[in-house]
C-alpha positions in Angstrom: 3.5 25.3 -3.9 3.3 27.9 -1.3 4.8 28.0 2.6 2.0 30.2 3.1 -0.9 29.8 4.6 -4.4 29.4 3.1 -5.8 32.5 2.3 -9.4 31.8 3.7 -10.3 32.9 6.4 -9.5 30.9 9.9 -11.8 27.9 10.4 -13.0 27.9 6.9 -10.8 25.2 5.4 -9.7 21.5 5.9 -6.0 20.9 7.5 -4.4 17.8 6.5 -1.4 16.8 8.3 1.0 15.4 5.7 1.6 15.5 1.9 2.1 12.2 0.3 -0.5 9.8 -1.7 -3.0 9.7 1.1 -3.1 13.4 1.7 -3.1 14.6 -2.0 -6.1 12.6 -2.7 -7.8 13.3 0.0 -6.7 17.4 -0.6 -8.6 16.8 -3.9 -11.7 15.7 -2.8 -11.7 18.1 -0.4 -11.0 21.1 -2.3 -14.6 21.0 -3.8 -16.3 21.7 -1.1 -13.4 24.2 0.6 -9.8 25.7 1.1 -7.1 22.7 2.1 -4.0 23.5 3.6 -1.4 20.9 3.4 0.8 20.8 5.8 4.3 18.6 4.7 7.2 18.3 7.1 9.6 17.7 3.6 10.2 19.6 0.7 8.1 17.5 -1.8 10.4 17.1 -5.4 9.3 18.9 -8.5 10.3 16.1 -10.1 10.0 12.5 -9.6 13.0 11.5 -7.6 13.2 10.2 -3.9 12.3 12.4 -0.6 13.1 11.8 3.0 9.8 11.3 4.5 8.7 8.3 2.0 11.2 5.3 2.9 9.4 2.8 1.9 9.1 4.1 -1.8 12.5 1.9 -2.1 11.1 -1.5 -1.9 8.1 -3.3 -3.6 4.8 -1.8 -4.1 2.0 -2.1 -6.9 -1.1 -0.2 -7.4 -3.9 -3.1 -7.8 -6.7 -2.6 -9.9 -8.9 -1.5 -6.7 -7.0 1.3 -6.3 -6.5 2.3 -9.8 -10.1 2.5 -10.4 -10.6 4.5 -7.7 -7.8 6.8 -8.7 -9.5 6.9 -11.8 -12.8 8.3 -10.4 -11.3 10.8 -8.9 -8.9 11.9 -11.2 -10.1 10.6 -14.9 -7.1 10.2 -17.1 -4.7 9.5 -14.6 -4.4 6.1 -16.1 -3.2 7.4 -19.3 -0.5 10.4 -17.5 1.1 7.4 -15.9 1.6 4.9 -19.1 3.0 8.2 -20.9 5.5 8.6 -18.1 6.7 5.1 -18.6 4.4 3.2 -15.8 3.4 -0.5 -16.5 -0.4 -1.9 -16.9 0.0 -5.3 -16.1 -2.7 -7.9 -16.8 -3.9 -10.4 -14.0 -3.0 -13.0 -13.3 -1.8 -13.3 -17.0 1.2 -10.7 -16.6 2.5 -12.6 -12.9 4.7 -15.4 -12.6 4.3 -16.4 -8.8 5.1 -19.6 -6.7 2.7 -19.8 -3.4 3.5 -22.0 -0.5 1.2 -24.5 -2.5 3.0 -24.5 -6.4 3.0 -22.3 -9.0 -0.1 -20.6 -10.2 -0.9 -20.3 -13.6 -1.2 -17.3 -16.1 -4.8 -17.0 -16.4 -6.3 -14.6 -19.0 -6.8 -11.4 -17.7 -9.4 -10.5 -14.9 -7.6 -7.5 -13.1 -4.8 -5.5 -13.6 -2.0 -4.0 -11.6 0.0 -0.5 -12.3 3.8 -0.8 -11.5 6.0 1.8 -11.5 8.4 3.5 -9.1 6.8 5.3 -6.4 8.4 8.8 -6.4 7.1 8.4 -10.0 3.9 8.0 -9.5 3.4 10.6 -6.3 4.7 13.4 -8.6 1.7 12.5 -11.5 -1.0 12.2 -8.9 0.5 15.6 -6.7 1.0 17.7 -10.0 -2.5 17.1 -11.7 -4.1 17.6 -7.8 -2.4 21.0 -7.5 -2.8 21.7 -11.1 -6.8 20.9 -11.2 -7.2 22.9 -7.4 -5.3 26.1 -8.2 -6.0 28.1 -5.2 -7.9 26.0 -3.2 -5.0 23.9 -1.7 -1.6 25.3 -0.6 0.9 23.2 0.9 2.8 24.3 3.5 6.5 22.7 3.1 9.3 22.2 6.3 6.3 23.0 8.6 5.3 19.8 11.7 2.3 19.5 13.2 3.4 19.2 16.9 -0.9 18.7 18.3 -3.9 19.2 18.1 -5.7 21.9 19.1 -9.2 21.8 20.9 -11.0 19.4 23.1 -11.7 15.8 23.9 -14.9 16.6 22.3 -13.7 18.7 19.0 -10.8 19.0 17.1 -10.5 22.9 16.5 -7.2 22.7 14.3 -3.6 22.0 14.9 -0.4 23.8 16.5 2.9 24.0 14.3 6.5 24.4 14.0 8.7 25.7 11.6 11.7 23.3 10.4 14.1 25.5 9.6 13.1 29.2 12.2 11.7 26.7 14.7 8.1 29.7 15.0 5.5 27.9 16.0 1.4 29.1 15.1 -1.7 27.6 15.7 -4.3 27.1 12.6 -7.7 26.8 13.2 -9.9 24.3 10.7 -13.0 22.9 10.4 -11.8 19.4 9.7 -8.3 17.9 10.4 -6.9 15.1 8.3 -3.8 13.0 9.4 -2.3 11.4 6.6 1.3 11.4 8.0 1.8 7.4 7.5 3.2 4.9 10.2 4.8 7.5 12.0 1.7 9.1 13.2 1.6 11.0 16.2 -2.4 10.6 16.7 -2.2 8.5 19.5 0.1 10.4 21.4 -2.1 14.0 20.4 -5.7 12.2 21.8 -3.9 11.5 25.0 -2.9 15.1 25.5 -6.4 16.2 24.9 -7.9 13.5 27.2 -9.3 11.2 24.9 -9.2 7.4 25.7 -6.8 5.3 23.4 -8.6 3.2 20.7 -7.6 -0.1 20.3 -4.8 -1.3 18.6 -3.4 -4.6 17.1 -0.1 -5.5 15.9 1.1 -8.5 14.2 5.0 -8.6 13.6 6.5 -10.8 11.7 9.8 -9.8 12.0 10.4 -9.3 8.5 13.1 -6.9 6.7 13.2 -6.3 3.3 15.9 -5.2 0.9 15.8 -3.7 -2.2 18.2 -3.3 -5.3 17.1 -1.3 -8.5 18.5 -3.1 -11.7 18.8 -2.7 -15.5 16.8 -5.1 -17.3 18.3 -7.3 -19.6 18.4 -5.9 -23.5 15.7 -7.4 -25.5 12.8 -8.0 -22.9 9.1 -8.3 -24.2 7.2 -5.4 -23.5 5.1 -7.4 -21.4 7.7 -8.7 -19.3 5.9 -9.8 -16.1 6.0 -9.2 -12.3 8.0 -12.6 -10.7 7.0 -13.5 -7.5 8.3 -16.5 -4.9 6.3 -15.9 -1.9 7.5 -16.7 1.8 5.6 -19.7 3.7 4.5 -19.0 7.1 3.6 -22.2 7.5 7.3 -23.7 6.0 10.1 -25.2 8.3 12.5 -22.1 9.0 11.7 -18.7 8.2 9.7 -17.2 5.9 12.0 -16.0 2.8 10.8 -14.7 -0.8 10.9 -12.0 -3.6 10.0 -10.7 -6.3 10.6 -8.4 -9.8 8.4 -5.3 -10.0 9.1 -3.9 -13.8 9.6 -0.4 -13.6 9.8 2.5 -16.1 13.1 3.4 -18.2 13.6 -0.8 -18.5 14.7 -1.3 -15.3 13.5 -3.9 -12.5 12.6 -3.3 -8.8 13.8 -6.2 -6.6 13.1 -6.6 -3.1 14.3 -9.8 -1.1 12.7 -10.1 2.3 13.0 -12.3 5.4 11.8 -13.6 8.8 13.5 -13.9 12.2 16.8 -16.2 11.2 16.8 -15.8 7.5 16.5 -11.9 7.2 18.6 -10.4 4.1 21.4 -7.8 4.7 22.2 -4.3 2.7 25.6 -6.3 1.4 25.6 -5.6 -1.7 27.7 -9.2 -2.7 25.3 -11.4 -0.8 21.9 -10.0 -2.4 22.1 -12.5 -5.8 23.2 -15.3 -3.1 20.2 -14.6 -1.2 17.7 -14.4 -3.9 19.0 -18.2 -5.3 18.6 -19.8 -2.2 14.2 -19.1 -2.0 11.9 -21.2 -2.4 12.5 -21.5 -5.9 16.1 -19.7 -7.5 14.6 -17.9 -10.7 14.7 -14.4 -8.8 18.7 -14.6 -8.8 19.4 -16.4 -11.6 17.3 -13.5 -13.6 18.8 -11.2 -12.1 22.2 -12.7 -12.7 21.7 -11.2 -16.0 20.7 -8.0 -15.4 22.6 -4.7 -14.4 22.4 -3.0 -10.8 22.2 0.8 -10.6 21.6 1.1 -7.2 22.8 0.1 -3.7 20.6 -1.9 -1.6 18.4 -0.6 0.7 16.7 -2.3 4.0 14.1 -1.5 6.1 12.8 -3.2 9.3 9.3 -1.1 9.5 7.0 -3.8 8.2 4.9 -4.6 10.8 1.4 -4.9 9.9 -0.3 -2.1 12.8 -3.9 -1.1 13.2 -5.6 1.5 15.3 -9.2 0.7 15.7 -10.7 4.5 15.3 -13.8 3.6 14.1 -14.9 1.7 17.4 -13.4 4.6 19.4 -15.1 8.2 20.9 -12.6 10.0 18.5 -13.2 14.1 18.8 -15.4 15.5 16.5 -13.7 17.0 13.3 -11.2 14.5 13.0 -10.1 12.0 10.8 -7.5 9.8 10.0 -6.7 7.6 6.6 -4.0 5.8 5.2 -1.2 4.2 7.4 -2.4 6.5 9.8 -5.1 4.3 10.9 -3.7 0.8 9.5 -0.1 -0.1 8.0 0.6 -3.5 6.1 3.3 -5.5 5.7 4.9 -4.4 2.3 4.8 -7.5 0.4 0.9 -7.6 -0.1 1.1 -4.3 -2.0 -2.4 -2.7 -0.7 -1.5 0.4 1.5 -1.9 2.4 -1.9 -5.1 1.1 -3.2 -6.6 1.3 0.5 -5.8 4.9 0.3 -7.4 5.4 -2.6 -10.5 4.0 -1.6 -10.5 5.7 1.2 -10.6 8.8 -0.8 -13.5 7.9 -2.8 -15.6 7.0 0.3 -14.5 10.7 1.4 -16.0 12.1 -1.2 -19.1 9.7 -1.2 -19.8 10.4 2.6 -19.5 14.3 1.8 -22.0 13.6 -0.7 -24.3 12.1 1.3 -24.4 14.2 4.7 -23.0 17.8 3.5 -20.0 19.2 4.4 -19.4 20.8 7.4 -22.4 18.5 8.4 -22.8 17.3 12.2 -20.9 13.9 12.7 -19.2 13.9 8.9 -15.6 13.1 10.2 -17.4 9.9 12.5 -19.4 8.8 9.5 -16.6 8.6 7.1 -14.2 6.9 9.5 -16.7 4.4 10.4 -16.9 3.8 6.0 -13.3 3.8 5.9 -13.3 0.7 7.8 -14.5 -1.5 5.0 -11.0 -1.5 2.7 -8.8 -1.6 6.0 -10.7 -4.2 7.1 -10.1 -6.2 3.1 -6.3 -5.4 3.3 -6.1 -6.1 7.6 -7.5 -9.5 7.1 -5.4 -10.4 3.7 -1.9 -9.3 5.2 -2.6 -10.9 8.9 -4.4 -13.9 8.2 -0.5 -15.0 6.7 1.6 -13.1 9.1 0.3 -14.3 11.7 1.4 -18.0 11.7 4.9 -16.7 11.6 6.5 -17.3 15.3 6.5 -14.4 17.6 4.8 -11.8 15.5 2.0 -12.1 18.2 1.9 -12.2 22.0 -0.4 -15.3 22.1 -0.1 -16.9 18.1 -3.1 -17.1 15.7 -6.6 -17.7 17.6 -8.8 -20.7 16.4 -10.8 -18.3 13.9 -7.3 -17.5 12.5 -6.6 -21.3 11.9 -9.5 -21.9 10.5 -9.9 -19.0 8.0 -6.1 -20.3 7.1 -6.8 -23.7 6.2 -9.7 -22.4 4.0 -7.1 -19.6 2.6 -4.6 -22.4 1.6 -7.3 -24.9 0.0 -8.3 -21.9 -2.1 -4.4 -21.1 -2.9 -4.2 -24.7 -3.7 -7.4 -25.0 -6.2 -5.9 -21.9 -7.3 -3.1 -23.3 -9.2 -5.2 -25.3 -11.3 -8.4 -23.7 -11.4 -9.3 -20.3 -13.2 -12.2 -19.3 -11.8 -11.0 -20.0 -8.5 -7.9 -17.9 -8.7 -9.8 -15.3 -10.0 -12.0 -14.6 -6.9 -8.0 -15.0 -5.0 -7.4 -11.9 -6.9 -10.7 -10.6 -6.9 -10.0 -9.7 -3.3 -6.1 -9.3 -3.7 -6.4 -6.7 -5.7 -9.0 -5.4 -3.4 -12.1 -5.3 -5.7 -14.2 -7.4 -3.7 -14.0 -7.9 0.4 -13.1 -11.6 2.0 -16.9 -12.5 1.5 -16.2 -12.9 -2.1 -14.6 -15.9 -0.8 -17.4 -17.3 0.5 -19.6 -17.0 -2.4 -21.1 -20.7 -3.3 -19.4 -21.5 -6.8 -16.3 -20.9 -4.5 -16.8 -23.2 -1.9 -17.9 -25.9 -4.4 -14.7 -25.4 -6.4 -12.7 -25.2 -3.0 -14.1 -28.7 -2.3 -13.4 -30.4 -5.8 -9.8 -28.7 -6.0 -7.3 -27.6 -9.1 -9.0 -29.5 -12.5 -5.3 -28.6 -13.9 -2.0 -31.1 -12.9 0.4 -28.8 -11.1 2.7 -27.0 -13.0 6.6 -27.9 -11.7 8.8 -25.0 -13.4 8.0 -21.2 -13.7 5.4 -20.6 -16.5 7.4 -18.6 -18.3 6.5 -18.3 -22.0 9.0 -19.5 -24.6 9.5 -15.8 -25.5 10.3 -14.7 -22.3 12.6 -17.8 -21.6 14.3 -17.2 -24.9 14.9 -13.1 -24.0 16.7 -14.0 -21.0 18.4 -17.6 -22.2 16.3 -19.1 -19.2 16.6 -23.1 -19.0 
């Protein structure tokens, strides 16, 4: 990695504001068709280990099966880089042990699959084979911010820096401009200054913090040891409280705890096992009761679930925006990654169709991007939403509605295989919410679980005997 700039010439090349997930993939996809310049506010780690400017990489996340595959496509082999640096395939719903607001669901045979591993671990496979496969064709500018945009309210003509560390500031002229920079986008703020009209923007708040301890797993685990999960209920008197065990590499377990308005957990490091046995169900802390911590606990409040409507709006040509630029999630429902990714893929499927450098390209593909924001927006609101205050007026009557479908589904789900596998079909974000609206789904909705609820964690008698779990 380079601090210098691209060596094409100026307004030959793609800018892309940003150098996590979102921007390396997109950097990828981009470098076949032209120079990408990367521009990174951070010093990204040569190795996988945490960096300032990813926060979040300390609580829960998963790569679903929708993103994976799209990762796949883009970069074939990835798969097989990650499980050799210790990440986890986990089968769906067979490798999950979760309790929704309506029982425990059952470990189906597998349908999907989720990666788990920790996130500065899998940022550092993705950005090495990106830069490894590009050579040349991206550089990364590192300790560099983007302070605007340069142009009009009718095209983007590239960005104006600073330096971190002289404070020299430049102005780089692109063809394209990319903002990947996350939640803490500046977008908004940029448009304005150019004279653009605002888009429109939704926010639903739960008021949820999370906090997160890494531990040592027990000796003795099976291989296979699963992903445990007691989810909050919006709908439940009192706030919304729940967990869950992400398996990690080198044997050790990610555990985040998280909390609404009035039952929100601390960073104390002696009252994170206390919190975790008074959820819904107490099998997160009394696990973990057996396990070893190796880190402190870390807390974050940014999990409100915020979406800028770009695709509606008369954005400047030449501009684009993906990732949490355009639409964050609560943590919890683990699909900012996966949206990414298929974000990327639709990139490079839009270039393919119109030509790059074509008339309209950034419009066409923000308008594509839509479709998975618009999977994950519905999935992570459609809960949040019930929970008081994280909206100015509460859930409208459509929200209700869709609700009350949602939690006959989750109910059928517990007992019902086909059922929970179109849940997951869209959890995991391979299908959109019509999925749920297919006819062998609504018939099964309306004849509910074919199973008796189950009324203790389907843990198999290996995994209870590993762990001397009663």
């Amino acid at each position: 990695m380079s601090d210098l700039a691209s060596p094409a010439a100026p307004g030959h090349r793609a800018v892309i504001i940003g150098g996590g997930l979102a921007a390396m993939l997109t950097a990828h996809v981009l470098s076949k068709v032209t120079d990408v310049l990367v521009i990174e506010r951070d010093t990204l780690p040569t190795v996988p280990k945490a960096r300032t400017g990813l926060p979040q990489a300390r609580h829960t996340h998963v790569l679903w099966s929708g993103g994976a595959d799209a990762i796949e496509a883009l970069l074939p082999g990835t798969a097989k880089e990650l499980d050799s640096a210790g990440a986890r395939r986990i089968p769906l719903t067979t490798g999950m042990v979760a309790l929704s607001p309506q029982g425990w669901y059952r470990r189906w045979p597998e349908s999907h699959y989720a990666i788990t591993c920790s996130r500065d671990l899998l940022d550092w496979v993705i950005r090495q084979r990106v830069l490894r496969e590009a050579g040349t064709r991206i550089t990364v500018m590192e300790r560099t911010s983007v302070v605007g945009l340069t142009g009009s309210s009718s095209t983007v003509t590239g960005v104006a820096t600073r330096r971190e560390d002289t404070g020299e500031e430049d102005t780089l002229l692109a063809d394209l401009v990319i903002d990947a920079s996350g939640r803490a986008s500046r977008t908004p703020q940029w448009l304005a200054a150019l004279g653009v009209q605002a888009s429109a923007v939704r926010e639903v708040d739960s008021g949820l913090v999370y906090a997160s301890r890494i531990y040592q797993a027990p000796d003795g685990l099976p291989e296979d040891w699963p992903i445990i999960n007691v989810q909050a209920n919006p709908r439940g008197n009192g706030p919304g409280q729940g967990g869950v065990i992400t398996p990690l590499e080198g044997g050790r377990w990610l555990v985040t705890l998280h909390g609404t308005h009035g039952g929100q957990p601390t960073k104390e490091a002696d009252e994170f096992q206390h919190f975790a046995r008074k959820l819904r169900h107490p099998i997160i802390g009394e696990l973990i009761s057996k396990a070893t911590p190796v880190s402190p606990v870390s807390v974050t409040h940014m999990t409100a679930n915020r979406r800028h409507f770009y695709e509606k709006a008369a954005l400047p040509d030449n501009l684009l925006t993906i990732g949490d630029s355009v639409a964050s999630y609560n943590p919890t429902y683990g699909h900012g990654m996966s949206v990414i990714a298929q974000g990327a893929v639709i990139l490079r499927n839009t270039i393919q169709r119109h030509g790059w450098n074509s008339p309209g390209l950034a419009r066409h593909a923000q308008k594509a991007i839509a479709k998975p924001v618009n999977t994950a927006w519905t999935f992570a609101t459609g809960t949040d939403v019930f929970y008081p205050g994280a909206t100015g007026t509460g859930p409208t009557a459509s929200e209700r509605l869709a609700a009350a479908f949602v939690d006959r589904l989750s109910y059928t789900a517990t007992g019902s295989g086909p059922t929970a596998r179109a849940l997951t079909d869209v959890m995991t974000l391979r299908k959109g919410p019509e999925r749920l609206a297919w006819p062998d789904v609504l018939i099964r909705a309306l004849v509910g679980p074919v199973k008796p609820p189950l009324d203790q964690p389907p843990l198999t008698a290996k995994e209870r005997a590993a762990v001397d779990y009663n």
